[in-house]
LUMKOLSE-865932 format. One record per residue (C-alpha): x, y, z; residue in one letter. Coordinates in steps of 0.2 Angstrom, whole numbers, padded with zeros to 4 digits, always signed. Each point is the difference from the previous one (the first is absolute). Layout:
REM LUMKOLSE-865932
XYZA ...
REM end
This chain:
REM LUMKOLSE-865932
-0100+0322+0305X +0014-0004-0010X +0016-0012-0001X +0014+0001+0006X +0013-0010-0013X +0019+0000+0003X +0012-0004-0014X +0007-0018+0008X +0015-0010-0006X -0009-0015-0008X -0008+0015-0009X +0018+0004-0010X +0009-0016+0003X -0004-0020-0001X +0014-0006+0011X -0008+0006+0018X +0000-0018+0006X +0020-0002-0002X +0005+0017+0005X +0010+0004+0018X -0003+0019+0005X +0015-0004+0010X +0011-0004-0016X -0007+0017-0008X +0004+0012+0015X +0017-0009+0002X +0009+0008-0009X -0007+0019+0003X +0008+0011+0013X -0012+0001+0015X +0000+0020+0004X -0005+0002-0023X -0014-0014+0004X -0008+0010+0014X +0004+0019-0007X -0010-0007-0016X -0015-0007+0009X +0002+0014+0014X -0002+0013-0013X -0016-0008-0009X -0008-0002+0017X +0002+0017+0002X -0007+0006-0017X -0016-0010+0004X -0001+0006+0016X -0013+0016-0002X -0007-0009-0018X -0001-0018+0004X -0014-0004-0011X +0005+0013-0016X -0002-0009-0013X +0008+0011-0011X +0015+0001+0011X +0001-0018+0003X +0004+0000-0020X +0012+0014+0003X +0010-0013+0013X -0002-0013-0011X +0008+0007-0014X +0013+0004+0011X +0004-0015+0005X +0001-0005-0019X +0011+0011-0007X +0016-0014-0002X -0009-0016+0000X +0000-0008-0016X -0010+0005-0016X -0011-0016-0001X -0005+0001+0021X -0003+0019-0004X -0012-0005-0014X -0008-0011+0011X +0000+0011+0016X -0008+0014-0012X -0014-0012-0005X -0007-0006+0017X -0001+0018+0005X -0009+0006-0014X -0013-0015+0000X -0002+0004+0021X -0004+0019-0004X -0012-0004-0015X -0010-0010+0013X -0008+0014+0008X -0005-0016+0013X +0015+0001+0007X +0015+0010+0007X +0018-0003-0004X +0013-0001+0014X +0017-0005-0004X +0007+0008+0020X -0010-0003+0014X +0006+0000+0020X -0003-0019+0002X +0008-0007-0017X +0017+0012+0008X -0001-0002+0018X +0003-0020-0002X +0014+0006-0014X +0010+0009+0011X -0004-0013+0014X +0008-0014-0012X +0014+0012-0006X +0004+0002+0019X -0002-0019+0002X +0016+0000-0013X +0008+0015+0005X +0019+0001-0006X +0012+0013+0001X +0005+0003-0017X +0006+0017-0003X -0013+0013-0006X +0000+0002-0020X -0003+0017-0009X -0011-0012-0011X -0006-0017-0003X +0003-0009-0014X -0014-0003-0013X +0001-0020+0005X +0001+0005+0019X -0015+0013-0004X -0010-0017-0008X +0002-0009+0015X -0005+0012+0012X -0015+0002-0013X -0004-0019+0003X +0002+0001+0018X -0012+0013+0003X -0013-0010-0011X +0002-0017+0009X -0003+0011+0015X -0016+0007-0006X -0005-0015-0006X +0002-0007+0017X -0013+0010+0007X -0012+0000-0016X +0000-0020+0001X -0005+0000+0019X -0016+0010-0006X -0001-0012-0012X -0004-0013+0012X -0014+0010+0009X -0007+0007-0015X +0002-0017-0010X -0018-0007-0008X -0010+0013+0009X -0018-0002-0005X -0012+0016-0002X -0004+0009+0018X -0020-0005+0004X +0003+0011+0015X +0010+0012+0010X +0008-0014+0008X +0007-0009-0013X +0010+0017-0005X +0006+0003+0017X +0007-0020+0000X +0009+0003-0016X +0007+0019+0000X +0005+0002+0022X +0014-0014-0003X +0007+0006-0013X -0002+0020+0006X +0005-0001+0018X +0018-0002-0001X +0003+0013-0014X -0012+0015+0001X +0009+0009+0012X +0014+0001-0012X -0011+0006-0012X -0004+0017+0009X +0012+0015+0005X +0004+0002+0016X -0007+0016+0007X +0015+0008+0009X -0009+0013+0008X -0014-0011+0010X +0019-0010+0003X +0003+0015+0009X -0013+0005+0008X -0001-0015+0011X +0018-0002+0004X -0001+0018+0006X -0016-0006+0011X +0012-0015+0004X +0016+0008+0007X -0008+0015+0010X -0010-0014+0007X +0016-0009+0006X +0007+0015+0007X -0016+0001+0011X +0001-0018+0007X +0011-0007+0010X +0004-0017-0005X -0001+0006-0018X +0014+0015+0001X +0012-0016+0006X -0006-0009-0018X +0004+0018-0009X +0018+0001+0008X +0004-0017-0004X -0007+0001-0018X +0011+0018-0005X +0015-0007+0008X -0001-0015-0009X +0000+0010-0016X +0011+0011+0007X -0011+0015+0000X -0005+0015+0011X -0018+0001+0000X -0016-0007-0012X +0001+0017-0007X +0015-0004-0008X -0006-0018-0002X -0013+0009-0014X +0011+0013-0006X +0012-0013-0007X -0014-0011-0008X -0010+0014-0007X +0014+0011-0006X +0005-0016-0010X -0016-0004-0005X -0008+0015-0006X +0009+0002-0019X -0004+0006-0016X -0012-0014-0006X +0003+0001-0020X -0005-0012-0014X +0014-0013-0004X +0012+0012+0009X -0004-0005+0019X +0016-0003+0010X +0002-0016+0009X +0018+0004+0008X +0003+0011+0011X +0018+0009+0002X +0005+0008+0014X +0018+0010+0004X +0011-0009+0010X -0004+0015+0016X -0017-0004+0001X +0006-0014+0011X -0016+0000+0010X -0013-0004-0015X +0012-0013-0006X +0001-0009+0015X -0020+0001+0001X +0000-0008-0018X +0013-0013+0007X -0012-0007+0013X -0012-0001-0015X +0009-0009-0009X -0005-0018-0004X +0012-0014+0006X +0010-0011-0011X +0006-0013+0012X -0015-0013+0002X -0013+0011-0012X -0014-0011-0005X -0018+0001-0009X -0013+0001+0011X -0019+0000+0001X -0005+0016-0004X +0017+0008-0003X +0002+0004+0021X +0020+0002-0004X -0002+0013-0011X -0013+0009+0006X +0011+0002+0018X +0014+0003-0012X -0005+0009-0015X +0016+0007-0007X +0016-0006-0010X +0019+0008+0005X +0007-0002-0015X +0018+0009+0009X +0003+0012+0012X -0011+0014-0004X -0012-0008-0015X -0016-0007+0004X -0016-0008-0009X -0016+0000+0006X -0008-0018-0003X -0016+0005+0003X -0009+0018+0002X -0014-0007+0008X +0010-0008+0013X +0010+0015+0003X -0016+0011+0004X -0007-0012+0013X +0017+0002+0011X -0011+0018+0004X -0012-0009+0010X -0003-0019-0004X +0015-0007-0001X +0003+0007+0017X -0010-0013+0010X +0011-0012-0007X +0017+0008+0001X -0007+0005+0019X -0006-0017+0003X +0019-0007-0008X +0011+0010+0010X -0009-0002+0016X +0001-0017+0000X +0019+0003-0005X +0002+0008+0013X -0011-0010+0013X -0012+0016+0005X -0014-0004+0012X -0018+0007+0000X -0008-0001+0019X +0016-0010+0009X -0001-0013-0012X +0011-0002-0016X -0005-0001-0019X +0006-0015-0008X -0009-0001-0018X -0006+0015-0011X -0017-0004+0001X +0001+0006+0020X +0006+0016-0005X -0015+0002-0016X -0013-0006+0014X +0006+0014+0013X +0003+0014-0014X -0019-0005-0006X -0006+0002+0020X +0009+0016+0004X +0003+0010-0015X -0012-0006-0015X -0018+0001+0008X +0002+0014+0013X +0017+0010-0007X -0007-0001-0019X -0018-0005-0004X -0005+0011+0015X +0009+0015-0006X -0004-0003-0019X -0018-0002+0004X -0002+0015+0010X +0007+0009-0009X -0009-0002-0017X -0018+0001+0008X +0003+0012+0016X -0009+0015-0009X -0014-0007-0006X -0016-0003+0013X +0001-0017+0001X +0001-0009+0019X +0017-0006-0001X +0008-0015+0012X +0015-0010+0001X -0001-0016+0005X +0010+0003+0017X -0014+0015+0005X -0016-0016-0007X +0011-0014+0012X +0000+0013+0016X -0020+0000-0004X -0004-0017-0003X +0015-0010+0001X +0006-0015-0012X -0007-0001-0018X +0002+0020-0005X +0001+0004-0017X +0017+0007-0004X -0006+0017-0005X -0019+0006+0000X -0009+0013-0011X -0019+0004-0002X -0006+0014-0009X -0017+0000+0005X -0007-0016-0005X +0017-0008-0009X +0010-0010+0011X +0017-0002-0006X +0010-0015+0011X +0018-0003-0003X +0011-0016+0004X +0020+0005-0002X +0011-0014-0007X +0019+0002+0000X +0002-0016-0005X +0011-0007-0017X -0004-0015-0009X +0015-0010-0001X +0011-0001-0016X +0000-0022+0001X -0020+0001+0000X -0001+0013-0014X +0013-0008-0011X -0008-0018+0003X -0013+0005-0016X -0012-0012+0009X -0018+0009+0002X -0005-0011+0014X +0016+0005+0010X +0001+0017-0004X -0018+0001+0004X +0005-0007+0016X +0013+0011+0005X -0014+0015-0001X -0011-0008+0010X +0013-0001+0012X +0005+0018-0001X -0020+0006-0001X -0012-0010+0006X +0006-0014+0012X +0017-0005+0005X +0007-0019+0004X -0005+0003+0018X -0017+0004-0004X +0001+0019+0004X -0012+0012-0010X +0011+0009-0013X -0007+0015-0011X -0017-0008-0006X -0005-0009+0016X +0006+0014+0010X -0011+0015-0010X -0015-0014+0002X +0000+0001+0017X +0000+0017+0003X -0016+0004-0012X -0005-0014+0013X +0002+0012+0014X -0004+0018-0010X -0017-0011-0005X -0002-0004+0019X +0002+0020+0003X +0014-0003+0010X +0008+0014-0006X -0013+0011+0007X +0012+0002+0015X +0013+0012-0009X -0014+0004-0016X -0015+0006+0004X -0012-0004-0015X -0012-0015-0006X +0011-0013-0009X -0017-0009-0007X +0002+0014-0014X +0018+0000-0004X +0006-0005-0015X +0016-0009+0001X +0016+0000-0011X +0012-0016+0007X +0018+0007-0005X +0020-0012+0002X +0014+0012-0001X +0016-0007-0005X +0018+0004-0001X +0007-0017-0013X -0002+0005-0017X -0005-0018-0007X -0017+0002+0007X -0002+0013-0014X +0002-0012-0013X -0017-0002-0010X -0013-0013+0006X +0005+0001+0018X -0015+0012+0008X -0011-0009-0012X +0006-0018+0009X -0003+0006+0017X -0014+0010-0004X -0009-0015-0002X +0007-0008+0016X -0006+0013+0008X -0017-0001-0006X -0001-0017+0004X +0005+0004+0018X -0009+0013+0003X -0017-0014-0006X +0006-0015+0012X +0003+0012+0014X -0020+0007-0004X +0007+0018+0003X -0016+0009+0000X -0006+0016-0014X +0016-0011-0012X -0009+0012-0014X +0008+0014+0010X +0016-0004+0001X +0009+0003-0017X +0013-0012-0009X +0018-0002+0008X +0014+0013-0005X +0017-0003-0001X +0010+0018+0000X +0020+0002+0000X +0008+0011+0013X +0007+0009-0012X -0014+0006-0006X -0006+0008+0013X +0017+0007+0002X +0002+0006-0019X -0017+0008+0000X -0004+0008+0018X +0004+0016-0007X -0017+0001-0010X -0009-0012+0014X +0006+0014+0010X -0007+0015-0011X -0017-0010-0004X +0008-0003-0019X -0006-0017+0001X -0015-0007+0012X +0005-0015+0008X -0021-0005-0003X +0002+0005-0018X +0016-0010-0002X -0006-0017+0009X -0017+0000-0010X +0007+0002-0017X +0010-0012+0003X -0009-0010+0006X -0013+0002-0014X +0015-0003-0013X +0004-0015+0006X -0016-0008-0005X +0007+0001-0016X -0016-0002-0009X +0007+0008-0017X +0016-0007+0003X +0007-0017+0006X +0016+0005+0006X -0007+0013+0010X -0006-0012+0015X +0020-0002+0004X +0006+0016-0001X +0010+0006+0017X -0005+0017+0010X +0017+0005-0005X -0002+0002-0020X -0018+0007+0003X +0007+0014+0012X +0013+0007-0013X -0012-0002-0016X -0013+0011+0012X +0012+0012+0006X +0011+0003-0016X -0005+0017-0003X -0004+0007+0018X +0015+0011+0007X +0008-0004+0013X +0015+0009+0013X +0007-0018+0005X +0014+0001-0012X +0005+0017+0001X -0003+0000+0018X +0011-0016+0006X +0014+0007-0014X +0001+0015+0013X +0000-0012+0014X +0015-0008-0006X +0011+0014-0002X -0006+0007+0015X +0001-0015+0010X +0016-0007-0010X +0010+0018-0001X -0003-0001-0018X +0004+0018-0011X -0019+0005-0006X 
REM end
């Protein structure tokens, strides 16, 4: 493990307590403010934790600031990277996002300049630092007079808070598993009813003739020459492609009323500038990528209450209508299903989903079932999101909380996740599942799985937390042969998606991947180990194995999309 350590602005300068970021920025032209953060966000976009290119930015950055700061600038760096303890970061996603959310918070209209000046280049300088410091000082608070962990749990208390909000900015959005599921998304609209209506009134909202087009325009903007310190952030298009402007127009964040919000929700519907007619920045990369297939549930779930569409005679009011119906039609029996399936169908497993189990045995199915002789694999489906207010509260016991909500009881006193896999190994332990699988379940050995689509329940310490809830449960509910039944594994969606090419070609075992897991997470020559998430320990296990999922959905894009090959 190593620290993180961001160059601050009480780091460089003594006034912090009577400085007014507002008073800096003022006298900046808007569009130079957010073309120079715009283009740093983009650098750090592939790279975000080079430490070496982090220098390379912030020597940038420096090049007119005055000798004496440079001096000082120069010095804090160089003491960070002797400290082989820690890892220097001068730009990082969270530290810009709240930049360009208080540059838009003073937005002016002043007339783009060719350059700053040197004294509007210092201010700028000191505005981005106060905003770093903004979010480094909120960590502060949680990590403030923390004593040394005696066990797993006092780490969880001290790293989730201040992790949850901001790992997702710290990884790269995977455009291709993006893809992938908003193709599985809009072939499933145009095969429902109700959800061909939504599709119609979503492309003629953005003015647009189909979803293929929908993804042509993001991907064909998105997919660039990534290159170090030379990344583009603006985009300029010729005034005759009128339809690709418009598309970036509806894109484009709103001035009028623009305020910062919990877990930036403005930018990430809006996450590009219009600097004039044809010019564009893109404020976040991140946020752009998840307009492929995430952001979809909520621009769906937007514009149909715009619009005052209906589901089953009776009209969506609120978003979170739409998310619970897109979760009940489309994620479980549209998606998981077909993912699922897909990645295990050659292999001789007995294979159910959990539509075939309920037609068997009724309530309480599993939401995908797999032995493999005497290995039962039970799956419980989540397309839930934590919400941005509980994960930016950095309070442990309300975050903690909000995942007990989401996986193992809700306010209503509902089995969620945890509660819900309990049950079933009830019933497989009670062979009721002899009525669709044939075998005797005293013998099995059983793998308890949560599959989930909201990235903050990657965030280290999370599994390890409700792991131990789990076990607990499964003790006061005196499920019997507990030493059968292995520990609780959380795994993305997206990782079952990113890697069903080599689940598919027996690359990786799904047995061989749960046990060493498992067996790495008891961390015994290593502490940090017990927290680590399925998602890291997939890509270290897989780094070298081949796989055909890039190649095979780039052809899937140009075919699908008209693209030249």
């Amino acid at each position: 493990m190593k620290y993180n350590v961001s160059v601050t602005y009480k780091d460089l300068f003594d006034d912090y307590s009577s400085v007014n970021i507002n008073e800096l920025l003022a006298g900046i032209p808007t569009k130079n403010a957010i073309q120079l953060i715009g283009y740093s966000l983009a650098q750090i976009h592939i790279e975000k934790l080079d430490e070496k290119l982090q220098i390379e930015l912030i020597q940038f950055w420096s090049q007119r600031l005055p000798n004496d700061l440079k001096l000082k600038i120069q010095d804090f760096t160089a003491k960070m990277v002797a400290d082989k303890k820690t890892e220097f970061t001068f730009i990082s996603n969270t530290s810009g996002l709240l930049f360009i959310e208080t540059i838009l918070e003073n937005h002016n209209d002043f007339e783009q300049l060719d350059d700053l000046t040197p004294e509007q280049e210092l201010n700028f300088f000191k505005a981005y630092l106060i905003s770093t410091q903004t979010w480094v000082d909120k960590q502060g608070e949680i990590l403030y007079d923390v004593k040394p962990f005696e066990n797993g749990m006092d780490f969880v208390k001290t790293f989730l808070p201040s992790h949850i909000a901001l790992d997702e900015f710290q990884t790269v959005k995977d455009f291709r598993t993006q893809f992938i599921k908003a193709k599985h998304f809009f072939q499933f609209c145009e095969s429902n009813d109700e959800f061909k209506v939504y599709l119609k009134i979503f492309l003629d909202e953005y003015g647009l003739d189909s979803w293929s087009t929908y993804l042509k325009n993001i991907l064909s903007l998105y997919i660039r020459k990534f290159e170090r310190l030379k990344t583009p952030s603006v985009v300029s298009l010729n005034k005759e492609h009128q339809e690709q402007i418009s598309f970036l127009g509806q894109l484009s964040i709103e001035i009028n009323g623009f305020c910062k919000s919990e877990d930036f929700l403005q930018l990430r519907e809006k996450p590009i500038y219009r600097l004039n007619e044809t010019d564009f920045v893109f404020l976040n990369l991140n946020f752009f990528v998840d307009k492929i297939y995430q952001g979809i549930q909520f621009d769906f779930a937007r514009i149909l209450v715009k619009h005052s569409a209906t589901f089953k005679g009776k009209e969506i009011k609120e978003r979170v209508q739409f998310l619970s119906i897109f979760g009940d039609e489309f994620s479980e029996n549209g998606l998981f299903y077909k993912i699922m399936e897909h990645c295990f169908e050659k292999a001789k497993y007995e294979l159910y989903n959990g539509n075939t189990i309920k037609e068997v045995i009724g309530d309480g199915e599993p939401d995908f079932y797999i032995r493999d002789k005497t290995k039962v694999y039970l799956f419980e489906f989540k397309n839930v999101f934590l919400s941005g207010k509980t994960k930016n509260t950095y309070d442990f016991e309300k975050i903690k909380a909000g995942i007990y909500e989401k996986l193992v009881e809700n306010k209503n006193g509902d089995a969620k996740g945890i509660k819900q896999l309990t049950k079933v190994i009830n019933k497989v332990r009670k062979s009721e599942f002899n009525k669709f699988d044939d075998y005797d379940f005293d013998k099995t050995i059983i793998y308890p799985v949560i599959v989930f689509t909201d990235f903050a329940f990657n965030t280290a310490g999370v599994n390890y937390m409700l792991n131990k809830e789990f076990r607990e449960h499964i003790e006061n509910e005196k499920v019997i042969l507990r030493n059968n039944i292995k520990n609780l594994i959380l795994i993305d969606l997206d990782d079952f998606i990113k890697y069903q090419d080599l689940y598919r070609d027996k690359k990786v075992k799904i047995n061989n991947l749960l046990n060493g897991f498992l067996e790495f997470v008891k961390g015994y020559r290593n502490f940090p180990n017990k927290f680590t998430p399925f998602e890291i320990y997939i890509d270290n296990r897989t780094r070298k194995i081949t796989s055909k999922l890039s190649q095979n959905t780039i052809n899937e894009i140009s075919e699908t999309l008209g693209f030249p090959e």
